[in-house]
Biopython code that builds the backbone (N, CA, C, O; Angstrom):
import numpy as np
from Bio.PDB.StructureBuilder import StructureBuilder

atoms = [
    (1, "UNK", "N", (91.137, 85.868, 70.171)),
    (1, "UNK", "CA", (92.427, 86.396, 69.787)),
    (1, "UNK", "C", (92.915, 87.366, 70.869)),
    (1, "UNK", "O", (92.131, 88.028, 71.549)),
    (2, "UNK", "N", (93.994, 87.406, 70.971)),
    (2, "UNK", "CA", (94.619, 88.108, 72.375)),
    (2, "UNK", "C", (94.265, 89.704, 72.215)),
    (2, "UNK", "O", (93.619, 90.091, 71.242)),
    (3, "UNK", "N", (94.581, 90.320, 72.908)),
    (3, "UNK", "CA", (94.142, 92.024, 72.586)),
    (3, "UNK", "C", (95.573, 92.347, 73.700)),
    (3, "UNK", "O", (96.130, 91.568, 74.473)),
    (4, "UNK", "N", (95.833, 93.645, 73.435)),
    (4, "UNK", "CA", (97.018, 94.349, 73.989)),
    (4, "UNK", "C", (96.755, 95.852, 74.268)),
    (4, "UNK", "O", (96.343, 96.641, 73.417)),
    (5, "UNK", "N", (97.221, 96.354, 76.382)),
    (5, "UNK", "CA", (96.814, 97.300, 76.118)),
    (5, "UNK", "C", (98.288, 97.917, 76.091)),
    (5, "UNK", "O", (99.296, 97.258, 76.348)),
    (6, "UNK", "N", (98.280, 99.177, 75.768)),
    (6, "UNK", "CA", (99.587, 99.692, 75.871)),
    (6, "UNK", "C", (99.415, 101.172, 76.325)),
    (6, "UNK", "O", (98.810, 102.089, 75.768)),
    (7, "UNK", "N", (100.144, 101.148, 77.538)),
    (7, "UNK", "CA", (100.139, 102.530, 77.847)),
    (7, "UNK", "C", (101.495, 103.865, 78.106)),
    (7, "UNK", "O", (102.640, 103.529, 77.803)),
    (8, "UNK", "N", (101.387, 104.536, 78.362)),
    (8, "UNK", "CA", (102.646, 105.523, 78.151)),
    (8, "UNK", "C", (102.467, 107.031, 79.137)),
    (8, "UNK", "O", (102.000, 108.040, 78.608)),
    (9, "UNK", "N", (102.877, 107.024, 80.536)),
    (9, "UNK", "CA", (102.265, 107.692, 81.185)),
    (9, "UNK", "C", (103.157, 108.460, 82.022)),
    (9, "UNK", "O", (104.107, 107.759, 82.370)),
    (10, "UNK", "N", (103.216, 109.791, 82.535)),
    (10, "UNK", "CA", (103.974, 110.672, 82.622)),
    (10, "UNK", "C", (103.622, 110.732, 84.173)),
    (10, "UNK", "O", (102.401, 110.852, 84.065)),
    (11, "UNK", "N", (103.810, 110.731, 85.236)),
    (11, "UNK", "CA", (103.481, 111.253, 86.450)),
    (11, "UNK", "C", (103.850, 112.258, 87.241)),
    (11, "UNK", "O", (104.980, 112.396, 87.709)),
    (12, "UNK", "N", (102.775, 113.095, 87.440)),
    (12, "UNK", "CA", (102.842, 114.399, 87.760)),
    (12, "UNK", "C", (102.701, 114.465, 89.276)),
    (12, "UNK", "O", (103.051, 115.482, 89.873)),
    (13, "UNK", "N", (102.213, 113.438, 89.899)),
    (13, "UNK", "CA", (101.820, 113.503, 91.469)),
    (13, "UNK", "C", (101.684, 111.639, 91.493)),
    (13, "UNK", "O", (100.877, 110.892, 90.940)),
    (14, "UNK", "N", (102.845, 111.366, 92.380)),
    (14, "UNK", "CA", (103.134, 109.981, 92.442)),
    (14, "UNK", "C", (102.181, 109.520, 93.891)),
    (14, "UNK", "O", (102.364, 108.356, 94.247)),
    (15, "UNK", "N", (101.361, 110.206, 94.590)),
    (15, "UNK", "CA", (100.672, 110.244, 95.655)),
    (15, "UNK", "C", (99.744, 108.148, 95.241)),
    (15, "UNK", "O", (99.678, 107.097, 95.879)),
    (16, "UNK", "N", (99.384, 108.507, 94.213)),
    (16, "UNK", "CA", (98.434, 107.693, 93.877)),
    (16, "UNK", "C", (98.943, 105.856, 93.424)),
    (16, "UNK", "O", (98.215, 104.864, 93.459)),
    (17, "UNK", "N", (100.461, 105.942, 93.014)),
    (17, "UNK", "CA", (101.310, 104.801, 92.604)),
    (17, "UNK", "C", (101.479, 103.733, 93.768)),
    (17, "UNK", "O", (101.391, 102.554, 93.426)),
    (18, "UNK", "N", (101.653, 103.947, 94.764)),
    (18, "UNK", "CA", (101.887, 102.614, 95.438)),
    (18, "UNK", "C", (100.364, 101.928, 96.254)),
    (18, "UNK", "O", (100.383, 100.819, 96.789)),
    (19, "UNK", "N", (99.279, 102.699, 96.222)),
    (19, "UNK", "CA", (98.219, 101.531, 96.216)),
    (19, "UNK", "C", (97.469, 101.245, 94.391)),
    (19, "UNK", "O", (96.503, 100.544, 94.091)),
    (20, "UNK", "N", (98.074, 101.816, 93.772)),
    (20, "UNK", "CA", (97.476, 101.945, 92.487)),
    (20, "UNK", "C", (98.246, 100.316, 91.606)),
    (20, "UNK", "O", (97.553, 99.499, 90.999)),
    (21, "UNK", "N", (99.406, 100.241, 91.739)),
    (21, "UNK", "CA", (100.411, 99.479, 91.431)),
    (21, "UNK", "C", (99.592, 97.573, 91.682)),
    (21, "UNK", "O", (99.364, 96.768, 90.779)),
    (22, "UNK", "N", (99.341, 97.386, 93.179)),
    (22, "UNK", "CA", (98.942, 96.074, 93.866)),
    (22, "UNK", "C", (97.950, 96.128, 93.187)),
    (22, "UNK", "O", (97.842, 95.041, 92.619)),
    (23, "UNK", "N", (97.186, 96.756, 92.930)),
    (23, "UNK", "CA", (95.480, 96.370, 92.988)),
    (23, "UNK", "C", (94.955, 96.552, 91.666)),
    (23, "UNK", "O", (93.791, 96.296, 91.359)),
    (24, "UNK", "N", (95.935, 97.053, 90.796)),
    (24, "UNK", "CA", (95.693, 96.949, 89.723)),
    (24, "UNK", "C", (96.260, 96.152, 88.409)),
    (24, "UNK", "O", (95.943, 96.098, 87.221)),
    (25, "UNK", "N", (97.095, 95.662, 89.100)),
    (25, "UNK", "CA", (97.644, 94.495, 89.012)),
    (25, "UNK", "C", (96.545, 92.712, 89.358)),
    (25, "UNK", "O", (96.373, 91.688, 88.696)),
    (26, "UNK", "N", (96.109, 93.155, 90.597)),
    (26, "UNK", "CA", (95.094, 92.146, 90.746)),
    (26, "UNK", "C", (93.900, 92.381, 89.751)),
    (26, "UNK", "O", (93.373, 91.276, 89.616)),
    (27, "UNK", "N", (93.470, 92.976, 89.264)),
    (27, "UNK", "CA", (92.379, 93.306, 88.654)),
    (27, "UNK", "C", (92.676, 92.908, 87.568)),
    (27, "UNK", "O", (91.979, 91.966, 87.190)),
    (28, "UNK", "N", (93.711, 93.355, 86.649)),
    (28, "UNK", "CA", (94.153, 92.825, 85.898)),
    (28, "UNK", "C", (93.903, 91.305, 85.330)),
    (28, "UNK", "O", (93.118, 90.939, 84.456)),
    (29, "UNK", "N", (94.781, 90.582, 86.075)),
    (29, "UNK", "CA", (94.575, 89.176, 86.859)),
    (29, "UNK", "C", (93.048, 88.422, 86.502)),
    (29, "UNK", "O", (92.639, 87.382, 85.987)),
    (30, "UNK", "N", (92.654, 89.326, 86.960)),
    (30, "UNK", "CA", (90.752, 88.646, 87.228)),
    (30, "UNK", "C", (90.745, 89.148, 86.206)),
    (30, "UNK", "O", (91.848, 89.569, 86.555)),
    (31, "UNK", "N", (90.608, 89.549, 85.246)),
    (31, "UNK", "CA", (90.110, 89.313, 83.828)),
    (31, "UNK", "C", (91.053, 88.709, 82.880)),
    (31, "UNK", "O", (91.207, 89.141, 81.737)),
    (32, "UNK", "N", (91.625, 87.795, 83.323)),
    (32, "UNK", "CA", (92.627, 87.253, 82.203)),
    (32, "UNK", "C", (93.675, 87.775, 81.452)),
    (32, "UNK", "O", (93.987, 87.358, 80.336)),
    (33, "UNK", "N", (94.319, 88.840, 82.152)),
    (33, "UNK", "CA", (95.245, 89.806, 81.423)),
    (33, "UNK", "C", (96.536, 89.382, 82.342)),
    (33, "UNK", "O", (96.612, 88.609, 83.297)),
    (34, "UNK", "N", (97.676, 90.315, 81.579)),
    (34, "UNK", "CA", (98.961, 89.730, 82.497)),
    (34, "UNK", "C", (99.787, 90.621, 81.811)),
    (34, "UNK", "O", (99.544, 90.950, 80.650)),
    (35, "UNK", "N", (100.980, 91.137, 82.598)),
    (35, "UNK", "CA", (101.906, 92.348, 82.412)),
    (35, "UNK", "C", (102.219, 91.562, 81.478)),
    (35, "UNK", "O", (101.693, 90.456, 81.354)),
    (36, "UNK", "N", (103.403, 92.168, 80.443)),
    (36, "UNK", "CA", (104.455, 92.096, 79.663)),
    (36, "UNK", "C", (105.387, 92.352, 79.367)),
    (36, "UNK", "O", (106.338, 91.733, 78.889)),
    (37, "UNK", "N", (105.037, 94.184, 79.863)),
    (37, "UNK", "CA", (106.343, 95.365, 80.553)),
    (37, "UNK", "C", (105.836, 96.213, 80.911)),
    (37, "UNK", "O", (104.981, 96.816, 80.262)),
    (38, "UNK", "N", (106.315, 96.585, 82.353)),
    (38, "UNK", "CA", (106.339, 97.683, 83.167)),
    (38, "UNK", "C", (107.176, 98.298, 83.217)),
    (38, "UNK", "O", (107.918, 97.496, 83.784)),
    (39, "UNK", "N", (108.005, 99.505, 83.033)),
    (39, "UNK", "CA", (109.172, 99.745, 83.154)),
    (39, "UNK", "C", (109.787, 101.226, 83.232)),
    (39, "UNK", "O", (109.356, 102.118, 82.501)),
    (40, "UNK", "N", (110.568, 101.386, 83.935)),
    (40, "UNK", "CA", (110.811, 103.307, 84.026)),
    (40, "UNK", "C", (112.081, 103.740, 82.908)),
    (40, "UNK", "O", (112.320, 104.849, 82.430)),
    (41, "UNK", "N", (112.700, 102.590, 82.719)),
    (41, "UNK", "CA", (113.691, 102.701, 81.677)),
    (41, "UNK", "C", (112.992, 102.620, 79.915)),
    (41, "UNK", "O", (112.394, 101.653, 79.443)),
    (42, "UNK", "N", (113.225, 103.622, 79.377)),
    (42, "UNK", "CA", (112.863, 103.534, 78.349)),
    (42, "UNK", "C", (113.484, 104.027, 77.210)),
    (42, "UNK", "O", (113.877, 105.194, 77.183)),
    (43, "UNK", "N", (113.593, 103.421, 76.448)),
    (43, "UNK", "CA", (114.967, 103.771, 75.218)),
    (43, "UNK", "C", (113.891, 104.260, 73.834)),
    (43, "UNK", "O", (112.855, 103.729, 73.433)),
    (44, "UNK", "N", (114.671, 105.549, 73.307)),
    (44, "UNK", "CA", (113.618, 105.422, 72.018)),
    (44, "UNK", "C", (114.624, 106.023, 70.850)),
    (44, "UNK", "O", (115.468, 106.909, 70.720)),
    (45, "UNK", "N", (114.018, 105.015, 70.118)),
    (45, "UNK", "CA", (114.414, 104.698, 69.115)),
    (45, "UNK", "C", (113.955, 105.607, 67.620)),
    (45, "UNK", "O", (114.698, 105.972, 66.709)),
    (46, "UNK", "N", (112.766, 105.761, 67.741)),
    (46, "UNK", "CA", (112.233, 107.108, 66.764)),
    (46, "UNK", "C", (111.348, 107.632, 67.256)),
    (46, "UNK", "O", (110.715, 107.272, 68.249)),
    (47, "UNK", "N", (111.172, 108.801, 66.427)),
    (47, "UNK", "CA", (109.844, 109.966, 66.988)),
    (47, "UNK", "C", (110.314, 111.188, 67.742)),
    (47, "UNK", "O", (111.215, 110.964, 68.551)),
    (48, "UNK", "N", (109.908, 112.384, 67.647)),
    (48, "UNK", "CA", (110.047, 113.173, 68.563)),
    (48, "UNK", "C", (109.066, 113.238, 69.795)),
    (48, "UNK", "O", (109.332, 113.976, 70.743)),
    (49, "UNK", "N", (108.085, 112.567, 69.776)),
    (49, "UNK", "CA", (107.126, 112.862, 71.334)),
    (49, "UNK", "C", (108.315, 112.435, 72.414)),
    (49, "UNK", "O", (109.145, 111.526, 72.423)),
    (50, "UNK", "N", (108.003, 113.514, 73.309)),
    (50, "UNK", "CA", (108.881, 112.933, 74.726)),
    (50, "UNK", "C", (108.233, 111.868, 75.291)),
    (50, "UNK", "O", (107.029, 111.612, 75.285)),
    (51, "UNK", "N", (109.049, 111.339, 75.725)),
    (51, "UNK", "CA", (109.173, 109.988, 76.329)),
    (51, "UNK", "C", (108.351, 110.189, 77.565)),
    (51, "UNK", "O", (108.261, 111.367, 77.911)),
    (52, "UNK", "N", (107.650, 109.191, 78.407)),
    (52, "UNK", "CA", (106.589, 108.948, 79.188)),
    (52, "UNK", "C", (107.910, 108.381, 80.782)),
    (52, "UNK", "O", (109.059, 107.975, 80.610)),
    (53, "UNK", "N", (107.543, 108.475, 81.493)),
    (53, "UNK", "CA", (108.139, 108.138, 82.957)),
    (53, "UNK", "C", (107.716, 106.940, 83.243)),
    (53, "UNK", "O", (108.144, 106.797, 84.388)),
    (54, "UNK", "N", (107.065, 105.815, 82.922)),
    (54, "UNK", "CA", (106.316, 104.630, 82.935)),
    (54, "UNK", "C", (105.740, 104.460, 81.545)),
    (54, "UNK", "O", (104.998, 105.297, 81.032)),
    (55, "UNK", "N", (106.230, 103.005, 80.790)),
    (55, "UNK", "CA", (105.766, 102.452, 79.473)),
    (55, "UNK", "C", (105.446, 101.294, 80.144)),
    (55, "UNK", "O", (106.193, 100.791, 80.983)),
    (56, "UNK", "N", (103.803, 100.596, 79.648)),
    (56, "UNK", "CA", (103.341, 99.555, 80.286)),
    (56, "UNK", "C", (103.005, 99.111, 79.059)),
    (56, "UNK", "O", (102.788, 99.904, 78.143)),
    (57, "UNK", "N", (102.917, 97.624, 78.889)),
    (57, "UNK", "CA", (101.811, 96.596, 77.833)),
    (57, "UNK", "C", (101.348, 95.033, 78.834)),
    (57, "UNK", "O", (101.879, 94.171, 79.534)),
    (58, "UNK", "N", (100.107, 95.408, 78.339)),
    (58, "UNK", "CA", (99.318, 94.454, 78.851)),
    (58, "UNK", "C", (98.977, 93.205, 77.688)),
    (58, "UNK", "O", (99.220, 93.425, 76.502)),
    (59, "UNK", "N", (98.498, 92.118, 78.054)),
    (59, "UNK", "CA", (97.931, 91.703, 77.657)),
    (59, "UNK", "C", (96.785, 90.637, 77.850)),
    (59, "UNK", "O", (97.185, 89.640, 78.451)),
    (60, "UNK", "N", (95.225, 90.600, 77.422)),
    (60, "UNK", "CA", (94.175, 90.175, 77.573)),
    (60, "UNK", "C", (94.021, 88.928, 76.230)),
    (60, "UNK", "O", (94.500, 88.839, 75.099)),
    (61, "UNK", "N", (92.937, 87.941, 77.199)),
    (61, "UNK", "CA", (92.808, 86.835, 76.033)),
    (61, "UNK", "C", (91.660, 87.357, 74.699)),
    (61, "UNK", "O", (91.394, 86.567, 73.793)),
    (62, "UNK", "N", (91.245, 88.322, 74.726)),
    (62, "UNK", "CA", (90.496, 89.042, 73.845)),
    (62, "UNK", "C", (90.238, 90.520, 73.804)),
    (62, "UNK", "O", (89.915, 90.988, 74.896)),
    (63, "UNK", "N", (90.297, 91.292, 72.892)),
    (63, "UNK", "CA", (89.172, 92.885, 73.325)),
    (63, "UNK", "C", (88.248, 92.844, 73.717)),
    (63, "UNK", "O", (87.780, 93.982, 73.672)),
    (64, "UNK", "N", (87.448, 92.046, 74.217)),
    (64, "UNK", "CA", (85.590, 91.724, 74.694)),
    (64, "UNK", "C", (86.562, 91.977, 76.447)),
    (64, "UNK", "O", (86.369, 93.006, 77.094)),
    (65, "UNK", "N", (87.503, 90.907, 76.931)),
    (65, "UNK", "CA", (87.686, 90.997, 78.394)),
    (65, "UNK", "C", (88.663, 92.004, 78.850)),
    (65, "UNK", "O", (88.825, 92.052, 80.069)),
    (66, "UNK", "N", (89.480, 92.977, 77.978)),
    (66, "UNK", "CA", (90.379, 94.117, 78.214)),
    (66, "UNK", "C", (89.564, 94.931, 78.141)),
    (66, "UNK", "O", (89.862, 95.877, 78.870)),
    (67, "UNK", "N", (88.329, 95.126, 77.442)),
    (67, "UNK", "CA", (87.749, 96.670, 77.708)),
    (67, "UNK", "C", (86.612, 96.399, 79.076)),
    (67, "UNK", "O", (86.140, 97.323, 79.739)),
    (68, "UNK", "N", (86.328, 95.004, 79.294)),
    (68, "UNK", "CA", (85.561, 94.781, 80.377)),
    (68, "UNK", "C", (86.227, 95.058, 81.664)),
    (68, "UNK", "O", (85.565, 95.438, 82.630)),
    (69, "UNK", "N", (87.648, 94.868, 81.735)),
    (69, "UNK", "CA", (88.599, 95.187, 82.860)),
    (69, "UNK", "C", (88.473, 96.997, 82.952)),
    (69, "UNK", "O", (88.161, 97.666, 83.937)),
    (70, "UNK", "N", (88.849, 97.491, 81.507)),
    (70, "UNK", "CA", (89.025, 99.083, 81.733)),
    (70, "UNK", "C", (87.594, 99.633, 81.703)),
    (70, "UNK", "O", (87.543, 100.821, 81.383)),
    (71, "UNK", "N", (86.557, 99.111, 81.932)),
    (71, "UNK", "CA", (85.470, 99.777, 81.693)),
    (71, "UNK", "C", (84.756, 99.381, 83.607)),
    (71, "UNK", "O", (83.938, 99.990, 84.296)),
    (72, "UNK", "N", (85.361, 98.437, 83.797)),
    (72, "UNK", "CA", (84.964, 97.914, 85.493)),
    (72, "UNK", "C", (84.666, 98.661, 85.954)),
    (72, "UNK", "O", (84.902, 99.832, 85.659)),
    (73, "UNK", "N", (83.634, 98.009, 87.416)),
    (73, "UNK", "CA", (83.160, 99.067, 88.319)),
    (73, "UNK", "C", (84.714, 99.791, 89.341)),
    (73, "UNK", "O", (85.078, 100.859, 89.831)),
    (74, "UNK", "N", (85.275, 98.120, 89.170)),
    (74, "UNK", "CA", (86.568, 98.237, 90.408)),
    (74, "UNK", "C", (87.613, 98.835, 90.106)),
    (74, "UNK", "O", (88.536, 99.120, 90.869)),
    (75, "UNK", "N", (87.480, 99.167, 88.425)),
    (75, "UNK", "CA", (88.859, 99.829, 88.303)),
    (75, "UNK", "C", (88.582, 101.562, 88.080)),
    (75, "UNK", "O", (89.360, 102.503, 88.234)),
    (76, "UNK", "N", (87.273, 101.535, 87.694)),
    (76, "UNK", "CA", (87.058, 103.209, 87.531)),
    (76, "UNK", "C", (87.874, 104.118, 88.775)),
    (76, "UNK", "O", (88.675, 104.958, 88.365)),
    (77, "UNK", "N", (87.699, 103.980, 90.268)),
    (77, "UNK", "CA", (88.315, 104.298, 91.290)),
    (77, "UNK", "C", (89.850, 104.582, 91.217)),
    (77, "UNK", "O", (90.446, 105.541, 91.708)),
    (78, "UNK", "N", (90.370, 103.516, 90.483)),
    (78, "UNK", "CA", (92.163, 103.728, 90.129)),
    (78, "UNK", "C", (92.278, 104.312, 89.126)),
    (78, "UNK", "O", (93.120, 105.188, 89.323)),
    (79, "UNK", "N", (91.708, 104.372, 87.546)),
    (79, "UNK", "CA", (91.682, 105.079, 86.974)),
    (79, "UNK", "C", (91.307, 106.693, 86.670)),
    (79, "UNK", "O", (91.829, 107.483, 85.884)),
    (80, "UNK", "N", (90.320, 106.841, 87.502)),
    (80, "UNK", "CA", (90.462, 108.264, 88.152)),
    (80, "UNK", "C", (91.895, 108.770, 89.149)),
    (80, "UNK", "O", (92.398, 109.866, 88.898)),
    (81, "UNK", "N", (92.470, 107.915, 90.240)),
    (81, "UNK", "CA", (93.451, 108.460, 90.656)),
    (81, "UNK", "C", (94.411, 108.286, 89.702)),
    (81, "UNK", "O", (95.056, 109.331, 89.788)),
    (82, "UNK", "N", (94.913, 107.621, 88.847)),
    (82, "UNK", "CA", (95.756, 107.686, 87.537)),
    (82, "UNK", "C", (96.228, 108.858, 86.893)),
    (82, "UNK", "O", (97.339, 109.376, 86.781)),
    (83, "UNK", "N", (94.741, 109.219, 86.381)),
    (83, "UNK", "CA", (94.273, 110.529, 85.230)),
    (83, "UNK", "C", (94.493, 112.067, 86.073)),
    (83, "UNK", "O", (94.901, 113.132, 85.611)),
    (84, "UNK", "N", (94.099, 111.763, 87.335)),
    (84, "UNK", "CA", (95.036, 113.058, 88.634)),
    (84, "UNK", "C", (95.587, 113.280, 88.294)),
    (84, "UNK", "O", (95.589, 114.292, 87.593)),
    (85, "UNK", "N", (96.893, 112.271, 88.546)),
    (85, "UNK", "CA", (98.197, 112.245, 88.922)),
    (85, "UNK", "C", (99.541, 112.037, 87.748)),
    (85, "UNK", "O", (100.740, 111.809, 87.911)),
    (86, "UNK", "N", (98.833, 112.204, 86.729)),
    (86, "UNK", "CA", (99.677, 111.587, 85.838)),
    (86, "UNK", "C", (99.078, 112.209, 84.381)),
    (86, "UNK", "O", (97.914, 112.608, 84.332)),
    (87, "UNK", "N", (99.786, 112.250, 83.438)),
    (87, "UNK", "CA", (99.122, 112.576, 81.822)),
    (87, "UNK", "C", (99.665, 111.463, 80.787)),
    (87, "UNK", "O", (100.828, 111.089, 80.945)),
    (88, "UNK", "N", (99.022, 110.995, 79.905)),
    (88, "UNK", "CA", (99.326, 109.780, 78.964)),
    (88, "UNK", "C", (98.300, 109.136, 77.855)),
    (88, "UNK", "O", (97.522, 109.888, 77.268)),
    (89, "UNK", "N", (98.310, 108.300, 77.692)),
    (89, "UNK", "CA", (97.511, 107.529, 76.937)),
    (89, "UNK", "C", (97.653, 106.336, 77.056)),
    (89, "UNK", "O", (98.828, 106.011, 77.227)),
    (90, "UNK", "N", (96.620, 105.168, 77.031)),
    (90, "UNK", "CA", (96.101, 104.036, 76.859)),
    (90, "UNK", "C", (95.477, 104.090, 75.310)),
    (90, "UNK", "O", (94.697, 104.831, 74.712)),
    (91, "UNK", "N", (96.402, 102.661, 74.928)),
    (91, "UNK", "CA", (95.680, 102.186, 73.555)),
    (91, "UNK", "C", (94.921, 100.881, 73.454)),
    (91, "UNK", "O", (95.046, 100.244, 74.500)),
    (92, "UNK", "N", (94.410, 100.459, 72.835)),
    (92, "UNK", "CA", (93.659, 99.173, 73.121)),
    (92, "UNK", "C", (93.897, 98.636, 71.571)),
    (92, "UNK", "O", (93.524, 99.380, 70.664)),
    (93, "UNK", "N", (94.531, 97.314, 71.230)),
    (93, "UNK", "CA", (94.825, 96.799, 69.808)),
    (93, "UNK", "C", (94.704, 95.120, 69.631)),
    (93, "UNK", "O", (95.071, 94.453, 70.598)),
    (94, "UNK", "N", (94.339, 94.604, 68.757)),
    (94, "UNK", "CA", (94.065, 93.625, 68.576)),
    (94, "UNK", "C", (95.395, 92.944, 68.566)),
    (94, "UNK", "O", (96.346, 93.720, 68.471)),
    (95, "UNK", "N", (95.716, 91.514, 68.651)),
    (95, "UNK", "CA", (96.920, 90.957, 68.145)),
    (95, "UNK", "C", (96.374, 90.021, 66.435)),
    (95, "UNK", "O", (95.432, 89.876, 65.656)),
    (96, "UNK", "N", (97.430, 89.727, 66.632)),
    (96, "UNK", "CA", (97.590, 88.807, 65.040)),
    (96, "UNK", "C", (96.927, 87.424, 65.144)),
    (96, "UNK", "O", (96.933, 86.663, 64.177)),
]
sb = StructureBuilder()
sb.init_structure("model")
sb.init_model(0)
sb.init_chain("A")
sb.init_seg("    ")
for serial, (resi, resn, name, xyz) in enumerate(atoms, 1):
    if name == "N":
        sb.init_residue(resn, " ", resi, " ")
    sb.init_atom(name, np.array(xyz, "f"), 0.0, 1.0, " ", f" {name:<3s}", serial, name[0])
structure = sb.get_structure()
């Protein structure tokens, strides 16, 4: 069953975005995942949390190969420059 990640991320030091962007994107890739939306425009509709500077959703052909991608040796490296440069959250959810 597909799994979805969804993230919501504020960037505080953009130093880290343009090799972070290619390669994590490829990584992606190699585990069977694939954008859905990337996007700096973001409209909201309810809630008071402020809004994030980048809303992303991913999606993987299962939760077994999306947490194997975010748990990688190859992505720990980008995900540390991420968590620098930026404040947010990643969710990880099953689909239907």
């Amino acid at each position: 069953m597909a799994a979805y990640v969804m993230g919501r991320v504020t960037i505080t030091d953009g130093s880290w975005v343009e090799d972070y962007i290619p390669k994590v994107q490829a990584q992606v890739e190699s585990y069977g995942g694939r954008y859905l939306a990337r996007n700096t425009e973001i409209e909201k509709l309810e809630g008071s949390d402020e809004l994030p500077n980048v809303a992303v959703i991913l999606e993987f052909p299962s939760l077994e190969r999306a947490r194997e991608w975010y748990h990688s040796a190859e992505y720990q490296p980008l995900l540390k420059a991420r968590q620098a440069g930026s404040i947010g959250n990643l969710i990880l959810l099953e689909g239907l």
